[in-house]
DSSP file (Angstrom, degrees, kcal/mol; ACC not computed):
  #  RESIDUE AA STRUCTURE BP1 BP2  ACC     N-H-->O    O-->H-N    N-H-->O    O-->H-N    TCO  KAPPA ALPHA  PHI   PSI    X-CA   Y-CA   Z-CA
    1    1 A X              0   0    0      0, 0.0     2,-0.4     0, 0.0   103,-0.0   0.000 360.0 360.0 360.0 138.4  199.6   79.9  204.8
    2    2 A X        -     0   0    0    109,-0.0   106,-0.0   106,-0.0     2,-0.0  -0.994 360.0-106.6-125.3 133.4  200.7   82.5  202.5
    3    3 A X        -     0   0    0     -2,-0.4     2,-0.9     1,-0.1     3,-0.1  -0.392  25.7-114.7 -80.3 168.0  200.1   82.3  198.6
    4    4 A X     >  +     0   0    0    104,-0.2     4,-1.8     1,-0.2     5,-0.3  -0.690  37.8 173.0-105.5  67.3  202.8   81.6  196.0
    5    5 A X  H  > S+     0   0    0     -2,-0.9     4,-3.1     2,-0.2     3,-0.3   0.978  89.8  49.4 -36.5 -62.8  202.8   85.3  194.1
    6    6 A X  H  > S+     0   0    0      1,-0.2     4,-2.6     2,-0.2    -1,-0.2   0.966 114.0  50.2 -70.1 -40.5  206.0   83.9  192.1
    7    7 A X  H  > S+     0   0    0      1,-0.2     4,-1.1     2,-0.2    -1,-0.2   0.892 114.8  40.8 -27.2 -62.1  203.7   80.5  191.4
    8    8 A X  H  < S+     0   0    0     -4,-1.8     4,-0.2    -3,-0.3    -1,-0.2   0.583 114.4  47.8 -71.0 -48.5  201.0   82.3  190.2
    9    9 A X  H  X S+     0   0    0     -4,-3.1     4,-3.1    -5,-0.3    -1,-0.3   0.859 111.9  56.2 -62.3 -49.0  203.0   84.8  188.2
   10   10 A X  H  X S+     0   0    0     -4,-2.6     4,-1.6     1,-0.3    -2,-0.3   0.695 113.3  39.5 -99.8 -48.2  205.0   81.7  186.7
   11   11 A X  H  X S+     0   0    0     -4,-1.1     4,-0.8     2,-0.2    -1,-0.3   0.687 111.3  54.2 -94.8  -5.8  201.9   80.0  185.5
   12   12 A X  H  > S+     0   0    0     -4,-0.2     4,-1.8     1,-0.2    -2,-0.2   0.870 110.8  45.5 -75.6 -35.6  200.1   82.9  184.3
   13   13 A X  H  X>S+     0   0    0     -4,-3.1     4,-2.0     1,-0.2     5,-0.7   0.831 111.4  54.5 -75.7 -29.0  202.8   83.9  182.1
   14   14 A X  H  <5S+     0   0    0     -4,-1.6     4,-0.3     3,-0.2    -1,-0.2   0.826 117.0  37.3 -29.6 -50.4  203.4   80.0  180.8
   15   15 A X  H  <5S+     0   0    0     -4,-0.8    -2,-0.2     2,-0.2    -1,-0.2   0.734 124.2  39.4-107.3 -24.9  199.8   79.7  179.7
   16   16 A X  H  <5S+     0   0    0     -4,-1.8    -1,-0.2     2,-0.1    -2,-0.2   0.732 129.5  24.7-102.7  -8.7  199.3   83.3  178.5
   17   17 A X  T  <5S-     0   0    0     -4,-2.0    -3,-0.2    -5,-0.2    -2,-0.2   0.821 111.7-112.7-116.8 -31.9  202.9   84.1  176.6
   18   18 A X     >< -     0   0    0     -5,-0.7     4,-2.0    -4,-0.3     3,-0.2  -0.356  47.9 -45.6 129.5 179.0  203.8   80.5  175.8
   19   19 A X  H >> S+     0   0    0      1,-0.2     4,-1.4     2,-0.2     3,-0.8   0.851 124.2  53.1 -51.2 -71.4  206.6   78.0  177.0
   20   20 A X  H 3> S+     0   0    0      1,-0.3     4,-2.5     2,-0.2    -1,-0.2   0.849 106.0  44.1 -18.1 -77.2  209.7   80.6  176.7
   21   21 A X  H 3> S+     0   0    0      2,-0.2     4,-3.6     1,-0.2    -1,-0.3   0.832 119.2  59.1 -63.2 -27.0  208.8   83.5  178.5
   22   22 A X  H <X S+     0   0    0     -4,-2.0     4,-2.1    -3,-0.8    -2,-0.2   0.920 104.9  36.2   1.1 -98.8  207.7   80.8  180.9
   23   23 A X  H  X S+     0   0    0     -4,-1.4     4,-3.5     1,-0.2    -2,-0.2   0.814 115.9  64.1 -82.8 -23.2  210.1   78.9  181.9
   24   24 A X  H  X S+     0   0    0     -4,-2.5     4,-1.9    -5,-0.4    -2,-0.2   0.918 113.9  35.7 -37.3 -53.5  212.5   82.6  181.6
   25   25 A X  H  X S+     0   0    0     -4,-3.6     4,-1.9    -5,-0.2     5,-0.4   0.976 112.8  60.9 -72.2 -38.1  210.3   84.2  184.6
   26   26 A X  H  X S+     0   0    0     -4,-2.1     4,-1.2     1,-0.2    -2,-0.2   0.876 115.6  31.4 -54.2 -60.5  210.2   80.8  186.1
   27   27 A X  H  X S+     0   0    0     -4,-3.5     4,-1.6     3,-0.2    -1,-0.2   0.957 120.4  47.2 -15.3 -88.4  214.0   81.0  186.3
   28   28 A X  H >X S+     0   0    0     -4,-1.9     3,-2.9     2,-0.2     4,-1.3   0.961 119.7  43.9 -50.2 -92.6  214.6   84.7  186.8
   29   29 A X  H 3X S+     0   0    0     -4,-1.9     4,-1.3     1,-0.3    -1,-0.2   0.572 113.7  47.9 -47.9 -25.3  211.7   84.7  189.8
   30   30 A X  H 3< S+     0   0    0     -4,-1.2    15,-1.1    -5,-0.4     4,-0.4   0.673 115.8  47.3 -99.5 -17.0  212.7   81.4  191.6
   31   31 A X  H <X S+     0   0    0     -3,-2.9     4,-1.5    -4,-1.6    -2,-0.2   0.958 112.5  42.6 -44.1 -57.4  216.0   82.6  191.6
   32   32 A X  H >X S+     0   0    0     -4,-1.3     4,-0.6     1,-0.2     3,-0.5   0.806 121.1  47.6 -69.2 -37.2  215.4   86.1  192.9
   33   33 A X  H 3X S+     0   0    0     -4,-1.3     4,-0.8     2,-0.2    -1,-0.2   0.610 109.6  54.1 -77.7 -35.1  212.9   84.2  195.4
   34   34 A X  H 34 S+     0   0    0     -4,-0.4    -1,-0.2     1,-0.2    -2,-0.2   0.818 105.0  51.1 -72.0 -35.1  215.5   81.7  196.2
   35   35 A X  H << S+     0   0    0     -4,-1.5    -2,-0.2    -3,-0.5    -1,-0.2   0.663 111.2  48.6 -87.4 -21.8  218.0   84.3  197.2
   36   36 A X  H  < S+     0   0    0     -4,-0.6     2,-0.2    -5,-0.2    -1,-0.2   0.795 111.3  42.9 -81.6 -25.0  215.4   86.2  199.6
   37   37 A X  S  < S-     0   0    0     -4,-0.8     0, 0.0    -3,-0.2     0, 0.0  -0.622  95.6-101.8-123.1 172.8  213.9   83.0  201.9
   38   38 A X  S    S+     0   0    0     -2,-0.2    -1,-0.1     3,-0.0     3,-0.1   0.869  70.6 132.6 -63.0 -39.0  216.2   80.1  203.4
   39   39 A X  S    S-     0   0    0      1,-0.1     5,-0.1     3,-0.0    -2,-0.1   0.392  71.1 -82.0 -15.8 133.2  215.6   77.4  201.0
   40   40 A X    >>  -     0   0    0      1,-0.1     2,-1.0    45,-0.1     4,-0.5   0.137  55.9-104.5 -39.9 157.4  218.2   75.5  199.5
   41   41 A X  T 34 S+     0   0    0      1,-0.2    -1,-0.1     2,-0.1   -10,-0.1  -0.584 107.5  27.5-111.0 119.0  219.7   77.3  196.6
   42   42 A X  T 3> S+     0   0    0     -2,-1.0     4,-1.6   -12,-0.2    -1,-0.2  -0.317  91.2  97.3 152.6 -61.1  218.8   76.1  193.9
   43   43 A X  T <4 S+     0   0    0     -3,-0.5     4,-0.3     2,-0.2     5,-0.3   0.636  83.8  52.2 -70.4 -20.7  215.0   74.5  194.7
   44   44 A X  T  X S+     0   0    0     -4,-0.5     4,-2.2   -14,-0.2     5,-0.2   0.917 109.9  43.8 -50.0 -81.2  212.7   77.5  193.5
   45   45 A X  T  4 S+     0   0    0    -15,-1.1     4,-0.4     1,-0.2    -2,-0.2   0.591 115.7  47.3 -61.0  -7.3  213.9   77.9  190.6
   46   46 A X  T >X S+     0   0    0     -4,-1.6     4,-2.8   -16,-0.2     3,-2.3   0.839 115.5  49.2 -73.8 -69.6  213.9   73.7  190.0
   47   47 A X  H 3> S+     0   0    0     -4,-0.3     4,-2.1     1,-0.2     5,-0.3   0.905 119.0  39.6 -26.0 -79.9  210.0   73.7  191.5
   48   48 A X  H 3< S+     0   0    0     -4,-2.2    -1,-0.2     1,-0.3   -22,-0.2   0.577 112.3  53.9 -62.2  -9.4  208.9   76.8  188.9
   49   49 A X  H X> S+     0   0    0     -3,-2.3     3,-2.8    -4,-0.4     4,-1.9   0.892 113.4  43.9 -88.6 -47.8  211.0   75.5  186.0
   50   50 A X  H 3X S+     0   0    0     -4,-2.8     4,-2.4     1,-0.3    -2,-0.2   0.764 111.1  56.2 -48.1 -34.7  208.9   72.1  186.6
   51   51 A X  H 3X S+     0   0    0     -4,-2.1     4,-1.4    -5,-0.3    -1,-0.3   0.546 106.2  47.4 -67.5 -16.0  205.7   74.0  186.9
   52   52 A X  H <> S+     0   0    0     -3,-2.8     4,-0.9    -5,-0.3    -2,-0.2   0.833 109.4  52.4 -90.3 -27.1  206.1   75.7  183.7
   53   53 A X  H  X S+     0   0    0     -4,-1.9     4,-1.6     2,-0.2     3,-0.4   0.951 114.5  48.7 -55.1 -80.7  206.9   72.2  182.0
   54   54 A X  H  X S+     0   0    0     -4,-2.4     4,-5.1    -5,-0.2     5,-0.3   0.887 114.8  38.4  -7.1-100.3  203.7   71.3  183.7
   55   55 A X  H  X S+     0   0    0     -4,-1.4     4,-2.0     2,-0.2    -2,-0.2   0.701 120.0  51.4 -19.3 -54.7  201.4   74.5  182.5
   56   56 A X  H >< S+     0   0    0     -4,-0.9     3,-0.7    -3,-0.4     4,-0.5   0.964 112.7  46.8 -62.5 -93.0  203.2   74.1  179.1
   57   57 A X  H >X S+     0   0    0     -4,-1.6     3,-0.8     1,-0.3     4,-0.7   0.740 115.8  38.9   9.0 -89.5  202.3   70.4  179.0
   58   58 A X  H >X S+     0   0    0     -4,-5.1     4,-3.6    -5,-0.3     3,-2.7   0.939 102.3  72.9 -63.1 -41.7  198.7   70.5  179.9
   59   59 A X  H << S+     0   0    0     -4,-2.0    -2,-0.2    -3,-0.7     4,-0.2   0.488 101.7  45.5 -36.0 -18.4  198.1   73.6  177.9
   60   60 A X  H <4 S+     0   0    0     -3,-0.8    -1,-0.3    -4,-0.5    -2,-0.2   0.717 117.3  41.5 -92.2 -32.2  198.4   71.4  174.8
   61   61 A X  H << S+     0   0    0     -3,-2.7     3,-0.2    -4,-0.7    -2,-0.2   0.752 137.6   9.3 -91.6 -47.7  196.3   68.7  176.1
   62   62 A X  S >< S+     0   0    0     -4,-3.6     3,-1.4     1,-0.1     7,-0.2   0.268  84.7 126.2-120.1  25.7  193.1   70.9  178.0
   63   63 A X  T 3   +     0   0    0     -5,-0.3    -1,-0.1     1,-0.3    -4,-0.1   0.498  58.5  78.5 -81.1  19.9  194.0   74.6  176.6
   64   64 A X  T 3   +     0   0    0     -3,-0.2     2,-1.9     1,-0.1    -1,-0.3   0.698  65.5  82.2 -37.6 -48.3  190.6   74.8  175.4
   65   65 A X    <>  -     0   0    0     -3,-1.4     4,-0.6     1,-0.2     5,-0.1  -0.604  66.1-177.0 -84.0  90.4  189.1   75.6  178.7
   66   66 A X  T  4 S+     0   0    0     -2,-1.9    -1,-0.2     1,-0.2     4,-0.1   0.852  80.0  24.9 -81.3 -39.6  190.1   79.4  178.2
   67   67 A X  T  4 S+     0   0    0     -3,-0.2     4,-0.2     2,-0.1    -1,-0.2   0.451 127.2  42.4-124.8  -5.2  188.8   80.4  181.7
   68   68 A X  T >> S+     0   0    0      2,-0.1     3,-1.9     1,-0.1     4,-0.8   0.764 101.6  62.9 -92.1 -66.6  188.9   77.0  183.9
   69   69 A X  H 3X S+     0   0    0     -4,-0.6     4,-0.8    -7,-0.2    -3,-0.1   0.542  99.6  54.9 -56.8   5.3  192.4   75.5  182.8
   70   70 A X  H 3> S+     0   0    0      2,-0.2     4,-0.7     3,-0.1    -1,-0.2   0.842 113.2  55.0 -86.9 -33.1  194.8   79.0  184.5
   71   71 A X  H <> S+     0   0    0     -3,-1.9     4,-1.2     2,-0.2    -2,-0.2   0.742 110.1  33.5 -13.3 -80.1  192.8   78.0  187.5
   72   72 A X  H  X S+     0   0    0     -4,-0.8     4,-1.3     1,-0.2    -1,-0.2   0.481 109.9  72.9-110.8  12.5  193.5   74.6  188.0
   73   73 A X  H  X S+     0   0    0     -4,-0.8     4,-1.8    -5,-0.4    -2,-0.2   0.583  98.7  38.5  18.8 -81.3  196.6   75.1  186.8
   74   74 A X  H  X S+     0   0    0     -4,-0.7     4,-3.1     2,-0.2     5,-0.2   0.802 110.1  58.7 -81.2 -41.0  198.0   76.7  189.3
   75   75 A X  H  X S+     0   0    0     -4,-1.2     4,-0.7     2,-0.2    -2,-0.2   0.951 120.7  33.0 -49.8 -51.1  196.1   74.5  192.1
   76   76 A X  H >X S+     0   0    0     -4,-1.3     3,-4.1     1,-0.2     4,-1.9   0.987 119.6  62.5 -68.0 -64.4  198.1   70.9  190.1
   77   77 A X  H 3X S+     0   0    0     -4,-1.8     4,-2.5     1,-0.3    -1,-0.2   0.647 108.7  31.4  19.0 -77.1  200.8   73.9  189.7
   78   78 A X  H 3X S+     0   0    0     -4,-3.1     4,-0.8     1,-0.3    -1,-0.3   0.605 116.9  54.7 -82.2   2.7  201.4   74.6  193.9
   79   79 A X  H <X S+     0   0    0     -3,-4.1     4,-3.1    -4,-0.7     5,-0.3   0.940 113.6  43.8 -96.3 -47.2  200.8   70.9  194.8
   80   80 A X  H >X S+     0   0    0     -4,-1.9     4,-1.7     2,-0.2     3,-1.1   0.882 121.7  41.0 -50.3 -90.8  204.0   69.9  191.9
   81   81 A X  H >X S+     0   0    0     -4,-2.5     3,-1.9     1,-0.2     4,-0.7   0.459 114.8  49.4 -38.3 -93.5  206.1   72.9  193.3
   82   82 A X  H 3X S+     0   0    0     -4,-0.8     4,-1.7     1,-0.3    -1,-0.2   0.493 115.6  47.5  54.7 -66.0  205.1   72.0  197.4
   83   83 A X  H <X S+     0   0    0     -4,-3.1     4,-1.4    -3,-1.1    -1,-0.3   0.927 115.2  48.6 -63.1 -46.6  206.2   68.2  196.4
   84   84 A X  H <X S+     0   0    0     -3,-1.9     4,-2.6    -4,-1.7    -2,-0.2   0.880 113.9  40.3 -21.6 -69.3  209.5   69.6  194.7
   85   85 A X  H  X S+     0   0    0     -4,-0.7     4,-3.4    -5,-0.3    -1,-0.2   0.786 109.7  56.5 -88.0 -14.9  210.6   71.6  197.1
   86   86 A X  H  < S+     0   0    0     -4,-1.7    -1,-0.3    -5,-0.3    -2,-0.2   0.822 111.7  48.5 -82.1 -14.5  209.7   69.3  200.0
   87   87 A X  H >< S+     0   0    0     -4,-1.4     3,-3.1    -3,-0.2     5,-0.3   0.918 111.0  49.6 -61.8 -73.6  212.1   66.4  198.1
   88   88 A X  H >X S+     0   0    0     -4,-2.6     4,-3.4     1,-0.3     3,-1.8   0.882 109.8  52.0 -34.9 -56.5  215.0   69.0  197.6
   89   89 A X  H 3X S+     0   0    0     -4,-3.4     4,-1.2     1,-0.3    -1,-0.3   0.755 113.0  44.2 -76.1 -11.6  214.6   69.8  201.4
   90   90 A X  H <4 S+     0   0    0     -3,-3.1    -1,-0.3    -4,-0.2    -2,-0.2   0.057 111.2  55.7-123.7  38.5  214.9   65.9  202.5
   91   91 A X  H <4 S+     0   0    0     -3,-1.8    -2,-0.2    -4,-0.3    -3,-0.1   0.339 130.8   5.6 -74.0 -66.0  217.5   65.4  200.3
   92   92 A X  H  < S+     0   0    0     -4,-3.4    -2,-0.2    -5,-0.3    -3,-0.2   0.776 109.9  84.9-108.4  -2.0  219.8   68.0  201.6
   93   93 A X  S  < S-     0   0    0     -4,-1.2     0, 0.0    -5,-0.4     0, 0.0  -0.149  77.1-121.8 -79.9 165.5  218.1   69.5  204.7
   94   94 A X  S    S+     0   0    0     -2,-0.0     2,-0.4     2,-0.0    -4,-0.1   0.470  83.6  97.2 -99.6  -0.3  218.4   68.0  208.2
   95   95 A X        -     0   0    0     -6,-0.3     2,-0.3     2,-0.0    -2,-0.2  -0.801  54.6-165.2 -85.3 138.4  214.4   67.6  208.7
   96   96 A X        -     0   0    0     -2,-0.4     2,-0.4    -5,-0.0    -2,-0.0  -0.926  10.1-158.0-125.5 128.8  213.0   63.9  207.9
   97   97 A X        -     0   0    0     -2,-0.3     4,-0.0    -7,-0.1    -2,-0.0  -0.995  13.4-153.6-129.0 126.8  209.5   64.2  207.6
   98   98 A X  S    S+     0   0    0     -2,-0.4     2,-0.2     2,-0.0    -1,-0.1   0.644  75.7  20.1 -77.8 -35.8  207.3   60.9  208.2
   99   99 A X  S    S-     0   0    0      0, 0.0     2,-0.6     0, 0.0     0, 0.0  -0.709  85.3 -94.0-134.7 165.6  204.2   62.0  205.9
  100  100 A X        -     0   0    0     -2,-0.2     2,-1.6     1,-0.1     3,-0.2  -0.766  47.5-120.9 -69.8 114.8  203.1   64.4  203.0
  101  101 A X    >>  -     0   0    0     -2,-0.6     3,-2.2     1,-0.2     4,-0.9   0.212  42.5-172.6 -51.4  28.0  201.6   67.4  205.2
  102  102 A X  H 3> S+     0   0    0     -2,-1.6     4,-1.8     1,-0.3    -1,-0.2   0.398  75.9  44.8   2.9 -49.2  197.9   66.7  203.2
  103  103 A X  H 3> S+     0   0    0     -2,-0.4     4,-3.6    -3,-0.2    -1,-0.3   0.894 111.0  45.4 -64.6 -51.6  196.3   69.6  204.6
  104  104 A X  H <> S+     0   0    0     -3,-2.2     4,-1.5     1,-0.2    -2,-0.2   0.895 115.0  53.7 -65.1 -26.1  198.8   72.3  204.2
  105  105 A X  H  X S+     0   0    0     -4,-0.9     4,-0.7     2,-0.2     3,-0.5   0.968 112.6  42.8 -65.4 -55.2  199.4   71.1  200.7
  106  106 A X  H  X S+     0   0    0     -4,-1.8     4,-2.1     1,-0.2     3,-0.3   0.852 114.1  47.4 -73.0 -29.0  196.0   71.3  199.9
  107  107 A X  H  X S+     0   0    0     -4,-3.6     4,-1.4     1,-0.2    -1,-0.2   0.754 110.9  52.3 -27.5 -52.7  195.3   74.5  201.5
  108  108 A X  H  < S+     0   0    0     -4,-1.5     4,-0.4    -3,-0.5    -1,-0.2   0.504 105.9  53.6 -81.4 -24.5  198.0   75.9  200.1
  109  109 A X  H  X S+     0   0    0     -4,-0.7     4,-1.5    -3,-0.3    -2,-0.2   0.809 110.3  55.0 -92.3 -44.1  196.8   74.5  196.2
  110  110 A X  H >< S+     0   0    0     -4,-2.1     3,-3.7     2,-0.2     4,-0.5   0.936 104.1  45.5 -82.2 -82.8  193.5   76.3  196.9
  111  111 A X  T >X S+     0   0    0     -4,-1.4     3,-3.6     1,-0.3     4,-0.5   0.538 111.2  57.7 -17.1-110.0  194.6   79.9  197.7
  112  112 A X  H 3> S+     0   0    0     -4,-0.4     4,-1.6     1,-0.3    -1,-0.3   0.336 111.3  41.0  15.2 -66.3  196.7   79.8  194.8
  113  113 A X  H <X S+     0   0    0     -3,-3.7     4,-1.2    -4,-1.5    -1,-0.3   0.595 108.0  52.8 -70.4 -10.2  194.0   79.1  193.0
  114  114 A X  H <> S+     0   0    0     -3,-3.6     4,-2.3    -4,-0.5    -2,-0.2   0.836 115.2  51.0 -95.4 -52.3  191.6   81.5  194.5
  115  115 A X  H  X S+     0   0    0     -4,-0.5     4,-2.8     2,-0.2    -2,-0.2   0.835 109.5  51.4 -44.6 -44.8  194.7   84.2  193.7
  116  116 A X  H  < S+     0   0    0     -4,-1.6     3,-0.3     1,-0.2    -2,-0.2   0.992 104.5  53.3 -79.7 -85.2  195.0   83.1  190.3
  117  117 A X  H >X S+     0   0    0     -4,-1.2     3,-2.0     1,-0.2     4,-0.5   0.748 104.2  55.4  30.1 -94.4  191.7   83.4  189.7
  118  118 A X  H 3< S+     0   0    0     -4,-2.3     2,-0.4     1,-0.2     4,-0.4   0.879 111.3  40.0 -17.5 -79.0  191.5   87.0  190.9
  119  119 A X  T 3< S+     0   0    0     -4,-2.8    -1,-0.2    -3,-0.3    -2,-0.2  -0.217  95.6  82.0-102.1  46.0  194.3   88.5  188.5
  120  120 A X  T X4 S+     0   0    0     -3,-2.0     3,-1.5    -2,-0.4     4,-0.5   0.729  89.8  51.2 -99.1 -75.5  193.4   86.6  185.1
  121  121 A X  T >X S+     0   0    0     -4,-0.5     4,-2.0     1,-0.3     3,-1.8   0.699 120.9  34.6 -53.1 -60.0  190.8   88.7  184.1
  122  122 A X  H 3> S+     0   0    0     -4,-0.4     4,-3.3     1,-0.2    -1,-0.3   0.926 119.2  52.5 -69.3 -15.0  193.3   91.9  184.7
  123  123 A X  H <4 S+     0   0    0     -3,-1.5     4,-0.4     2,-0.2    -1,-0.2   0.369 109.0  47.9 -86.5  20.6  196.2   89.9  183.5
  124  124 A X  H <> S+     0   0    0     -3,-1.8     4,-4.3    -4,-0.5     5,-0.3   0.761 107.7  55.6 -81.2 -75.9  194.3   88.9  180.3
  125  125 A X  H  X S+     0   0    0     -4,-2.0     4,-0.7     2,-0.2    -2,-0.2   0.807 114.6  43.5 -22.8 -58.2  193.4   92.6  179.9
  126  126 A X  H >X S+     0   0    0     -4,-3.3     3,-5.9    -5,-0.2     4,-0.6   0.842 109.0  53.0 -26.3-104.3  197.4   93.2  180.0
  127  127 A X  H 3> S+     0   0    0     -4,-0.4     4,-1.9     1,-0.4    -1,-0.2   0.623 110.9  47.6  -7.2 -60.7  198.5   90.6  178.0
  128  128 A X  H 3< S+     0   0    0     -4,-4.3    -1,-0.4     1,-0.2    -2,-0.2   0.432 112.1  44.7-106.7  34.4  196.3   91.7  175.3
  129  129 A X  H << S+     0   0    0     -3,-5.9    -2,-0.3    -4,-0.7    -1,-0.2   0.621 127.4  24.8 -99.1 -35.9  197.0   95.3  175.2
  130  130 A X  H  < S+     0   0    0     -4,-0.6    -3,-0.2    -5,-0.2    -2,-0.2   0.840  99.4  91.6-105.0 -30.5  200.4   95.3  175.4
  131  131 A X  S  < S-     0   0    0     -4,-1.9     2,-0.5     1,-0.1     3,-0.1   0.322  80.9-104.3 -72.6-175.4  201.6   91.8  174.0
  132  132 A X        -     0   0    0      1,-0.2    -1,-0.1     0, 0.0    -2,-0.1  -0.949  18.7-132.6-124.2 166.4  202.3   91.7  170.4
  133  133 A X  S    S+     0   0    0     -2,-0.5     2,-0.4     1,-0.1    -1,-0.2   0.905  79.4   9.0 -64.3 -66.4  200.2   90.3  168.1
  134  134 A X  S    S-     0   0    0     -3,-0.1     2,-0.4     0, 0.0    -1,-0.1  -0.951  81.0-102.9-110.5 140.4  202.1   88.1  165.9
  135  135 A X        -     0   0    0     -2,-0.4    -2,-0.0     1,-0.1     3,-0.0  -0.472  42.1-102.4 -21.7  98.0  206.1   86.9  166.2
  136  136 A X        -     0   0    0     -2,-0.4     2,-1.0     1,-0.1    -1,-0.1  -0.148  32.0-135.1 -34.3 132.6  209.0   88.6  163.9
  137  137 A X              0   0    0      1,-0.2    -1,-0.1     0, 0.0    -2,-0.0  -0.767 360.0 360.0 -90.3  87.8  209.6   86.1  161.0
  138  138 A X              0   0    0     -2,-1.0    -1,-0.2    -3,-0.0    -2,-0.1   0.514 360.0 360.0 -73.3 360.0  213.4   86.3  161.1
């Protein structure tokens, strides 16, 4: 198992710059991600736009929880992307897969989270040194 950097990235930036810049890295990064590994092309950037829709989503409903909800987040986050991209691939791929892999999914949902975890505190720090404060009123 390897963690999901572009996930991670994808939900941090959702929940800490809002729904725009979001689903924009979510794009841009599951493209560029898409174009590096075999995956159909196309099925990153589907997964990470749906994960930002996600983040977005719940972030309205539980974004209270200032230091839990980036968290589990990303854990609902990799299992949504994981399910995604494992539809995409048995839709157009030539593997038929009998079951949901349960373990690797969840495995994979925890690291994530464990990552995410890690680099909120400096990607808070970021965020609110460089971001800007308020919008331009055009």
């Amino acid at each position: 198992m390897k963690p999901n950097l572009v996930l991670v990235a994808v939900v941090l930036v959702t929940y800490l710059a809002g729904f725009l810049p979001g689903i924009t890295w979510a794009f841009v990064a599951g493209l560029t991600a898409n174009l590096l590994v075999g995956d159909p092309l196309g099925s990153i950037p589907l997964s990470m736009l749906v994960v930002a829709v996600v983040v977005a989503g719940g972030s309205r409903v539980m974004g209270r929880l200032v230091w839990i909800y980036p968290v589990v987040a990303t854990f609902v986050g990799s299992l949504v992307a994981d399910i995604v991209g494992l539809g995409v691939n048995q839709l157009v791929g030539d593997v038929v897969l009998t079951g949901l892999p349960a373990d690797l999914l969840l495995g994979a949902a925890t690291l994530n989270a464990a990552v995410a975890a890690l680099v909120m505190l400096p990607t808070r720090a970021l965020v609110g040194r460089y971001a800007p404060d308020e919008a331009g009123a055009w």
